[in-house]
C-alpha positions as CSV (number, residue, x, y, z in Angstrom):
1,X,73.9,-20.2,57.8
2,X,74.7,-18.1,54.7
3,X,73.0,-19.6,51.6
4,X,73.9,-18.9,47.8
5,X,70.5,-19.3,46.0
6,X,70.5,-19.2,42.3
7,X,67.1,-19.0,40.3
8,X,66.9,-19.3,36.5
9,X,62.9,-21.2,35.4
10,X,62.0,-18.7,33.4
11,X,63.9,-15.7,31.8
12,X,65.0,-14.0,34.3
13,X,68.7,-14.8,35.8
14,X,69.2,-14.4,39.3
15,X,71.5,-15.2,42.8
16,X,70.8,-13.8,46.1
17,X,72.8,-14.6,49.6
18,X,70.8,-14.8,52.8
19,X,71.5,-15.7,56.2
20,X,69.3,-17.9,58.3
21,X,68.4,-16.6,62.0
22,X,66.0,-18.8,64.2
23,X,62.4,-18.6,62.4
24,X,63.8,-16.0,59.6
25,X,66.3,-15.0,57.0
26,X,68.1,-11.7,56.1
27,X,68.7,-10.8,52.7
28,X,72.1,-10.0,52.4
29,X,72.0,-9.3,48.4
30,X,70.4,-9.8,45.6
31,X,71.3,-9.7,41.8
32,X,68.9,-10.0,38.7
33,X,69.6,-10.3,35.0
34,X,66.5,-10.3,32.9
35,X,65.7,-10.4,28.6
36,X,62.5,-8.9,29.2
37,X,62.9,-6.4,26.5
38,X,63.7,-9.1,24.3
39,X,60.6,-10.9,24.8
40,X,58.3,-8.0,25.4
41,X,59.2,-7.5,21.0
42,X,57.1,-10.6,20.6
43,X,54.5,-10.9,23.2
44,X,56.0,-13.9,25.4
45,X,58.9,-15.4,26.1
46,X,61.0,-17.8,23.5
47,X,62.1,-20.5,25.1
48,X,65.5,-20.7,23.0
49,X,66.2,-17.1,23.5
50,X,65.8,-16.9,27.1
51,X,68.3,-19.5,28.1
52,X,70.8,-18.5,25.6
53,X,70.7,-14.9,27.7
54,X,71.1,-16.7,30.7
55,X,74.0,-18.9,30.1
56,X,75.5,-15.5,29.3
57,X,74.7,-13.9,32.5
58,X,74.7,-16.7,35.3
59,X,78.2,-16.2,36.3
60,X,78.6,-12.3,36.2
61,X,75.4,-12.5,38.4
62,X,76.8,-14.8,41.1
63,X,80.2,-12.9,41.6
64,X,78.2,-9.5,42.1
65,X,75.9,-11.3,44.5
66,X,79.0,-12.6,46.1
67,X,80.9,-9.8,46.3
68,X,78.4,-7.5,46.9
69,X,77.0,-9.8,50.2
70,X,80.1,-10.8,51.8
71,X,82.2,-6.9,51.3
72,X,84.9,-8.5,49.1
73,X,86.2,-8.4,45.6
74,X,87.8,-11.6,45.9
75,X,85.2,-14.5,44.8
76,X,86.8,-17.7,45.7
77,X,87.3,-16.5,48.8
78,X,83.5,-14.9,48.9
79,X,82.7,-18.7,47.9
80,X,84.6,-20.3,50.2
81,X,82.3,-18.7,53.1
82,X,79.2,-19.7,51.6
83,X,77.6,-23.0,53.9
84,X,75.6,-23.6,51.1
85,X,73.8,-24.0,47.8
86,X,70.4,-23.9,46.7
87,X,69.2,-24.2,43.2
88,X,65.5,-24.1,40.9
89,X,65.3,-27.7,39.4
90,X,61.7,-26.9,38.3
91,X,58.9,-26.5,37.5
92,X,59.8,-24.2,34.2
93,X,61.6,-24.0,31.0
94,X,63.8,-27.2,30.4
95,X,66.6,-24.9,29.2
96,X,66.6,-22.3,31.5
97,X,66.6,-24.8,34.5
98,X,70.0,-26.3,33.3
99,X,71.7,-23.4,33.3
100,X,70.8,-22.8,37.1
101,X,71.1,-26.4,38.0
102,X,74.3,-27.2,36.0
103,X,75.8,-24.6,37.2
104,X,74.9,-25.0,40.9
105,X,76.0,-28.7,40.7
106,X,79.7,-27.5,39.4
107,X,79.9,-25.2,42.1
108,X,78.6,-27.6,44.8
109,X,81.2,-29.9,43.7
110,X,84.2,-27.7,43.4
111,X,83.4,-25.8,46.7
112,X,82.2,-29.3,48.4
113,X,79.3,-27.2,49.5
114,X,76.0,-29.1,50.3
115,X,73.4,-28.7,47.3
116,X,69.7,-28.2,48.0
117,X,67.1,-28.2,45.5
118,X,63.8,-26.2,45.6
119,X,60.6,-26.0,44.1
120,X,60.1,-22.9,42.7
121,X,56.3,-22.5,43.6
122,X,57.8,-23.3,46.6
123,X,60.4,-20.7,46.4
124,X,57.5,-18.3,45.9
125,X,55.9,-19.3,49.5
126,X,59.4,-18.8,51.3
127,X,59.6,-15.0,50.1
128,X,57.0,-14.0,52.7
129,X,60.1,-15.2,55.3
130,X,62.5,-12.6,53.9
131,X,63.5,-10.1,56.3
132,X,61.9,-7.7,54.1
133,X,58.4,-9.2,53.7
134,X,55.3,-6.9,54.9
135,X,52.5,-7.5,57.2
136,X,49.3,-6.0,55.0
137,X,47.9,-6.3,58.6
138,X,50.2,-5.6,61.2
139,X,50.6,-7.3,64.2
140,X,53.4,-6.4,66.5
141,X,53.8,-10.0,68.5
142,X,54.3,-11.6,65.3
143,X,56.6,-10.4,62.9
144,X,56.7,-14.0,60.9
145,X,54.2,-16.4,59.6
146,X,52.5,-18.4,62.0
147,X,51.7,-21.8,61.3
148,X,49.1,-23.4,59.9
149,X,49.1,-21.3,57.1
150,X,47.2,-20.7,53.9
151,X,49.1,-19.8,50.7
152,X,48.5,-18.7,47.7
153,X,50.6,-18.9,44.8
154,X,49.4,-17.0,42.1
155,X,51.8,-16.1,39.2
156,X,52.0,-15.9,35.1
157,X,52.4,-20.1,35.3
158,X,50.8,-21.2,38.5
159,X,47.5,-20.3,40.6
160,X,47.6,-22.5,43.8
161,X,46.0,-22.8,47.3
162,X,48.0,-24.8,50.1
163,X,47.3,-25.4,53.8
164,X,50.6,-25.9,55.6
165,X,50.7,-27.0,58.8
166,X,54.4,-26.6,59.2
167,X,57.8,-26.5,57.4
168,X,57.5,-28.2,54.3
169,X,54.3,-29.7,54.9
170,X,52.2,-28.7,51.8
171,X,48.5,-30.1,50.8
172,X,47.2,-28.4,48.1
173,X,43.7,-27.5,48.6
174,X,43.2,-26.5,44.8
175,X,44.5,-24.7,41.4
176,X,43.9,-23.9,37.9
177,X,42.5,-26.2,35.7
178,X,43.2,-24.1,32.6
179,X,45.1,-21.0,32.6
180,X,47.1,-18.9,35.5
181,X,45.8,-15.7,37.1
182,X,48.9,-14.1,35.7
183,X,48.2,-15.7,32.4
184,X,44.8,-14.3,32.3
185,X,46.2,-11.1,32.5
186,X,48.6,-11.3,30.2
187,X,46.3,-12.6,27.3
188,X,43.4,-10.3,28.0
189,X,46.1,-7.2,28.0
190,X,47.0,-8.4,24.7
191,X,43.4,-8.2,23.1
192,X,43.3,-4.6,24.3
193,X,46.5,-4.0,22.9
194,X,49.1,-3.6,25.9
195,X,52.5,-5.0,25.7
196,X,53.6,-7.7,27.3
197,X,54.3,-8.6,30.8
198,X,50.7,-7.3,30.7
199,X,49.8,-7.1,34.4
200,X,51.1,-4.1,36.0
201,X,49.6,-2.2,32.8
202,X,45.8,-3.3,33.5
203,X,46.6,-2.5,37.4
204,X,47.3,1.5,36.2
205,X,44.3,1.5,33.5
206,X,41.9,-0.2,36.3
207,X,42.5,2.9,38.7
208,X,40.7,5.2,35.9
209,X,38.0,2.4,35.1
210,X,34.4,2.9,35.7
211,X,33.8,-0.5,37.6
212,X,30.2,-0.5,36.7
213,X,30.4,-0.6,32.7
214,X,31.1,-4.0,32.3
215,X,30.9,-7.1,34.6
216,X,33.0,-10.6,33.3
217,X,32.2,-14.0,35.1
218,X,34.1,-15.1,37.6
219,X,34.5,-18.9,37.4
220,X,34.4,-21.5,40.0
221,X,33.2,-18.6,42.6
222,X,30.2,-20.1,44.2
223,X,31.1,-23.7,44.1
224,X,32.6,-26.0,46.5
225,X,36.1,-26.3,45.5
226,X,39.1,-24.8,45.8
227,X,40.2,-25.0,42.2
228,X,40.2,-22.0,39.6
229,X,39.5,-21.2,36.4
230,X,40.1,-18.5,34.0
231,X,40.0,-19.5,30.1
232,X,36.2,-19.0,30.4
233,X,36.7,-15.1,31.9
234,X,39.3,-14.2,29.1
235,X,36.6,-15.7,26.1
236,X,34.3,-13.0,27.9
237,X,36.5,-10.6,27.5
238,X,37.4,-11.8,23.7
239,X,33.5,-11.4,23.2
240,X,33.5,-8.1,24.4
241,X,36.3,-6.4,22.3
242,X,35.6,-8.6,19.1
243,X,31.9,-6.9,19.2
244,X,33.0,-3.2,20.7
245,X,35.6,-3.5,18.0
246,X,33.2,-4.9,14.8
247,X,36.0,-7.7,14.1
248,X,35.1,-11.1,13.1
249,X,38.4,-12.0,14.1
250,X,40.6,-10.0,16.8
251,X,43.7,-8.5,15.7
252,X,45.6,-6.6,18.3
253,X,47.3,-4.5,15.9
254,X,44.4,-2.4,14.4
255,X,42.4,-1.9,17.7
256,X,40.3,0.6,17.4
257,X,39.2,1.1,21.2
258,X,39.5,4.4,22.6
259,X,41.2,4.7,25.8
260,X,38.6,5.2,28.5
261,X,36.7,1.8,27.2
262,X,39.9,-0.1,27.6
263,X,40.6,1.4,31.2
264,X,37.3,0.1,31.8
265,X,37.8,-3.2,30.5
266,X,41.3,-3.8,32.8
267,X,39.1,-2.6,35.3
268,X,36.1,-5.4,34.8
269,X,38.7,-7.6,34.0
270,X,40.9,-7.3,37.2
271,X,38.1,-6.6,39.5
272,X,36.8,-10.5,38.4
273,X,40.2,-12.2,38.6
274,X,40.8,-10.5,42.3
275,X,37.4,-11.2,43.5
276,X,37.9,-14.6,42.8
277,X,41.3,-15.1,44.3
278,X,40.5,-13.6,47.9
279,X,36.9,-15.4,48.4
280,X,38.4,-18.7,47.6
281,X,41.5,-17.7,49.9
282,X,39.6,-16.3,52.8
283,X,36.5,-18.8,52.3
284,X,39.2,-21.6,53.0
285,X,41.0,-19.3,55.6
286,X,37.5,-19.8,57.4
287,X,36.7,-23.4,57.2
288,X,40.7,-24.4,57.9
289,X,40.8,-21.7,61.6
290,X,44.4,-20.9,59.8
291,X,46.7,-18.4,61.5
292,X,48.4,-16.6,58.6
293,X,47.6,-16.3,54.9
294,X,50.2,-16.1,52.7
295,X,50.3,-14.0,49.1
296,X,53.3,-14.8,47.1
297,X,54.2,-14.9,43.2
298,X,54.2,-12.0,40.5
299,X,50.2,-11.3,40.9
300,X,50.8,-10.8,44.4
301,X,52.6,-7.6,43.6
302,X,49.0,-5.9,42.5
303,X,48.2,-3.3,45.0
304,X,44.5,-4.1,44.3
305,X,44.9,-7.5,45.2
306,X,46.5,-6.7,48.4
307,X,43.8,-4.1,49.2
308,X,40.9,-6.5,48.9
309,X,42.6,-8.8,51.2
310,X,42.9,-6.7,53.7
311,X,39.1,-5.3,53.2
312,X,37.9,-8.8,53.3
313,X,39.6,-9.8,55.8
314,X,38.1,-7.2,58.1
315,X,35.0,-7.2,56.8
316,X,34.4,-11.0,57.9
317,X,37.0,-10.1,61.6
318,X,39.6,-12.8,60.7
319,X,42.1,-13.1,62.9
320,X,44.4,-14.6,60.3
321,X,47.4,-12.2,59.4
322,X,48.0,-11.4,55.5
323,X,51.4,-11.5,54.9
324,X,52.8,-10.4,51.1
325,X,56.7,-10.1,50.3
326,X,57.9,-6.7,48.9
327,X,57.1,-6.1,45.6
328,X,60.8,-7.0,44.4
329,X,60.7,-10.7,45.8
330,X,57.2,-11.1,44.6
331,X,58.8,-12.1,41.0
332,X,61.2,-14.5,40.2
333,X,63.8,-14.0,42.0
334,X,66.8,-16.1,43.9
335,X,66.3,-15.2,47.5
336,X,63.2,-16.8,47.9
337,X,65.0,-20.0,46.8
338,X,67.8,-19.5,49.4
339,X,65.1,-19.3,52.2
340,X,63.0,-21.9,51.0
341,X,66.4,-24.1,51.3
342,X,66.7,-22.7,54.4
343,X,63.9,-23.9,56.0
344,X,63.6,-26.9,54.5
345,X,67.5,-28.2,54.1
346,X,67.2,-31.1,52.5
347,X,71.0,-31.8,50.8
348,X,71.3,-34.1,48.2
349,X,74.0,-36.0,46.5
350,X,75.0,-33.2,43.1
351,X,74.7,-36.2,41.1
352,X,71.0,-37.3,42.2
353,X,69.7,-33.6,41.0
354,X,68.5,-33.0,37.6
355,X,65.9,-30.4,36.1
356,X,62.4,-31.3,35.9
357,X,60.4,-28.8,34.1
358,X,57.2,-30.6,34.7
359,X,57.7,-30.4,39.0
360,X,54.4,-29.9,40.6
361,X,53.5,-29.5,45.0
């Protein structure tokens, strides 16, 4: 089955074409559009701004995906050999989601193509059944996810545990109560002065951080839930600059930190987040005898992270395999939407679909 994903809750604008095999899918290609550098001038992304990018690159993105999956110049026909559609209604930004989900309608009803829509978070979990995904610990008898499974979502909007105990079975153990992981890291980069998207940035200062200058709190650690927490971390680390920096009030702009003291911060700063994210993980991995664990969403892409999965996990001999996608399908992106369609292909009727920015598990 060849699916046309398209992807579009945020800013970035993007269609991939896979093709379902058995317990798998194979990316066949994959084309991105993104206003990063527009948003990276102010520090986040404006709503307004982002969509108005998109609606201009949604359709040059889907006829390069077509044409450059299927061999051909010729869209329609490209089109025409598509089984399928599967678009983002939500969760995300109300007018980025129309542009993917109008768009995906038209075409579903044009084409007469069967329409499915996907969760994104859920998009984010079906990336780690790409053809491309990577075992962090190999295992030669199983080269896919084995169920029941743990996943962890953990992105710039969403920090979530789920047990699955098969396709499209999904109880959510736990997740933020305040701000993202990827959040967390985006804020704290900007009190140290680093531009925005801020996470790969702290990941690079962290390896040149002395781990032992400063220590942060890491919330919701030692108590019995699966839920997180990070507004409480990132006022530690406001408390920290505001007094190394003599400000009554922080102001990014006249910083006065010199560059070893703010690798060490990304370091204490990452090193709390990441400690918190694999004990809940694996803690749960333990009391739920899972078979997998599943890393997915833009955090995911952190080396560190993956590293201390794979050290933890040894260090307690789980038997559970840690699967993470490759580090291009750990962002948004519209392949992961494709194979969550495909294994879970749930048509509907174009006209019963509509965007719903406020979509949760």
């Amino acid at each position: 089955m060849k699916i046309l994903g398209i992807e579009t809750s945020c800013d970035e604008t993007a269609a991939a074409v896979i093709v379902g095999e058995k317990d798998r899918v194979i990316l066949k290609s994959s084309v991105l559009a993104t206003s990063l550098a527009l948003h990276a001038k102010t520090g986040g992304i404006i709503p307004e701004q982002a969509a108005r990018e998109q609606a201009k690159f949604i359709l040059p993105v889907i006829k390069e995906t077509l044409n450059k999956a299927l061999d051909t110049h010729d869209t329609l026909d490209a089109l025409q050999k598509i089984d399928a559609i599967a678009v983002t209604y939500g969760p995300g930004l109300i007018g980025s989601l129309l542009v993917g989900v109008e768009t995906a309608k038209t075409l579903a009803y044009v084409l007469n193509k069967p329409l499915v829509p996907v969760n994104h978070m859920v998009g984010h979990i079906y990336a780690n059944f790409i053809g491309t995904n990577t075992n962090i610990v190999p295992n030669p008898s199983s080269l896919v996810p084995q169920f029941p499974l743990l996943s962890l979502v953990v992105s710039g909007g969403h920090t979530d545990l789920l047990l699955m105990k098969h396709h499209g079975n999904f109880n959510l153990l736990g997740g933020t109560r305040d701000d993202a992981a990827g959040e967390a890291f985006d804020k704290i980069g900007r009190m140290l002065g680093l531009s925005y998207p801020a996470g790969p940035e702290i990941e690079r200062l962290a390896q040149s951080g002395d781990p032992n200058r400063f220590r942060f709190p890491r919330p919701l650690l030692h108590e019995n839930t699966y839920e997180f927490s990070f507004s409480g971390l990132k006022t530690a680390v406001l408390r920290e600059v505001t007094q190394l920096t003599n400000q009554k009030k922080l102001d990014a702009r006249r910083l006065t930190l010199d560059a070893q003291t703010t690798a060490d911060l990304a370091r204490a700063a990452q090193d709390a987040i990441i400690e918190v994210l694999v004990k809940k993980t694996l803690r749960a991995t333990q009391e739920y005898s899972v078979k997998s664990i599943l890393i997915s969403g833009g955090v995911a892409a952190n080396q560190t992270l993956r590293e201390q999965f794979e050290v933890n996990a040894k260090r307690l001999s789980l038997d559970a395999e840690i699967f993470a996608p490759q580090r291009s399908l750990c962002t948004d992106n519209a392949a992961m939407i494709a194979s969550a369609a495909y294994f879970n292909f749930n048509p509907l009727p174009w006209q019963d679909i509509t965007a719903d920015p406020e979509l949760y598990f």
